[in-house]
C-alpha positions in Angstrom: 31.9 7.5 -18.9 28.8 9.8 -18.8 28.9 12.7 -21.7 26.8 16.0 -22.0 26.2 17.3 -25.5 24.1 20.7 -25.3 22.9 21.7 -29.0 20.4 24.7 -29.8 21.5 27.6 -28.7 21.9 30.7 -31.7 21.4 34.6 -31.8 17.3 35.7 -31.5 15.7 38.8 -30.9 13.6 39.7 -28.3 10.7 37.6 -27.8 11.8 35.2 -29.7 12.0 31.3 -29.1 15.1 28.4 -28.6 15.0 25.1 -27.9 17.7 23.6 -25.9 18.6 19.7 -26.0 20.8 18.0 -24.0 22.2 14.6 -25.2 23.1 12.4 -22.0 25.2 9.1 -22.4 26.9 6.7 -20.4 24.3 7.6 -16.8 22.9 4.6 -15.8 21.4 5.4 -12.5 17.1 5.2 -12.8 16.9 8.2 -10.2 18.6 11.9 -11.1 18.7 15.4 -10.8 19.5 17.4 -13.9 19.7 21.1 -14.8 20.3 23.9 -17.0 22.8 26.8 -15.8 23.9 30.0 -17.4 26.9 32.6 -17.2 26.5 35.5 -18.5 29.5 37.8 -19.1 30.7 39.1 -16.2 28.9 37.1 -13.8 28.6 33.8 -11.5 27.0 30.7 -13.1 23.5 30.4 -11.7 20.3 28.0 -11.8 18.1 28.2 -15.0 15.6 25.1 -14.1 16.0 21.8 -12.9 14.2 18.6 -13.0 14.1 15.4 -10.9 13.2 12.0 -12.0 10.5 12.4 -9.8 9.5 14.9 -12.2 9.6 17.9 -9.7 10.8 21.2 -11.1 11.9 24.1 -10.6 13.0 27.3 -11.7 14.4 30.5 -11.3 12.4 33.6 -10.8 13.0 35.8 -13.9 12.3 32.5 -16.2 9.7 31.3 -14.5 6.4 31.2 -17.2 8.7 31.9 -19.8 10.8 28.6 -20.1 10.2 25.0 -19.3 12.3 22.3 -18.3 11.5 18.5 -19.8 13.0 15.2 -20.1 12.4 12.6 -23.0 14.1 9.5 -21.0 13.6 7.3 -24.5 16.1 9.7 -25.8 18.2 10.2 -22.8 17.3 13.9 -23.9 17.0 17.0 -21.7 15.4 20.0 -23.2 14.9 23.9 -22.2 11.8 25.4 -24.2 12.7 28.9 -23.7 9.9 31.4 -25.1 10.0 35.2 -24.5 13.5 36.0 -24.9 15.1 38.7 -23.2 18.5 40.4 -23.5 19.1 39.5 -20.1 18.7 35.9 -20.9 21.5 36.1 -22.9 24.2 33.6 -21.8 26.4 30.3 -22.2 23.8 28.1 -21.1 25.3 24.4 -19.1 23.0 21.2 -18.6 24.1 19.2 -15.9 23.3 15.6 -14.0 24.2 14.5 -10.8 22.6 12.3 -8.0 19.1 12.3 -7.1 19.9 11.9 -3.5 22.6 14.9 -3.9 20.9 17.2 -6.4 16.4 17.3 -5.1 17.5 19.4 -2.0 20.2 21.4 -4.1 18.8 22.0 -7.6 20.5 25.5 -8.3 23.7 23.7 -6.4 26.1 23.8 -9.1 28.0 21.5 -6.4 25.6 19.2 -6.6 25.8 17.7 -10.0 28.5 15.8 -11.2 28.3 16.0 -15.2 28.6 19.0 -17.0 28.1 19.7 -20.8 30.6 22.0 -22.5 27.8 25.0 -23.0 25.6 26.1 -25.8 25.6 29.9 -26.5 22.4 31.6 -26.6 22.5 35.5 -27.7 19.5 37.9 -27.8 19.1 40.6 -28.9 16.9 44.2 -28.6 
């Protein structure tokens, strides 16, 4: 059974700094796609960055410079460096994993991954 355990989210002020992690357990494929996702109040879930095991990235527009997407496969770990905090950024923020073969086409798909985390809360404020 494959778990998600997002920890490091917290309350910042602008411009400040967080480091997401992402504990995965139980995926034993070699190949994947994973993610990070946020909802904000009021509105749809939507693509932060992804990763492939490839090691092909990608990321949305209004993060793009400011965070950055990494995997530390000796600790089954996914991380979001996220520098430069906006209010805007402020969120519930997901990590997901799904298929390589379903997720390098689709990697702001939220259909495309199969395991979700439960969310880590990330607040920021002016």
């Amino acid at each position: 059974q494959v778990h998600l355990v997002e920890s490091g989210g917290g309350s910042v002020q602008t411009g400040g700094s967080l480091r997401l992690s992402c504990v995965v357990s139980g995926y034993s494929y070699d190949s994947y796609g994973m993610g990070w996702f946020r909802r904000a109040p009021g509105k749809e879930r939507e693509g932060v960055a992804a990763i492939d095991s490839d090691g092909v990235t990608k990321y949305e527009y209004s993060v793009s410079g400011r965070f950055t997407i990494s995997v530390d496969s000796t600790k089954n770990t996914l991380y979001l460096q996220m520098n430069a905090l906006k209010p805007e950024d402020t969120a519930m923020y997901y990590c997901a994993v799904g298929l390589y073969g379903n997720t390098w086409y689709r990697k702001f798909d939220s259909g495309a991954y199969n395991y979700w985390g439960r969310g880590t809360q990330v607040t920021v404020s002016s």
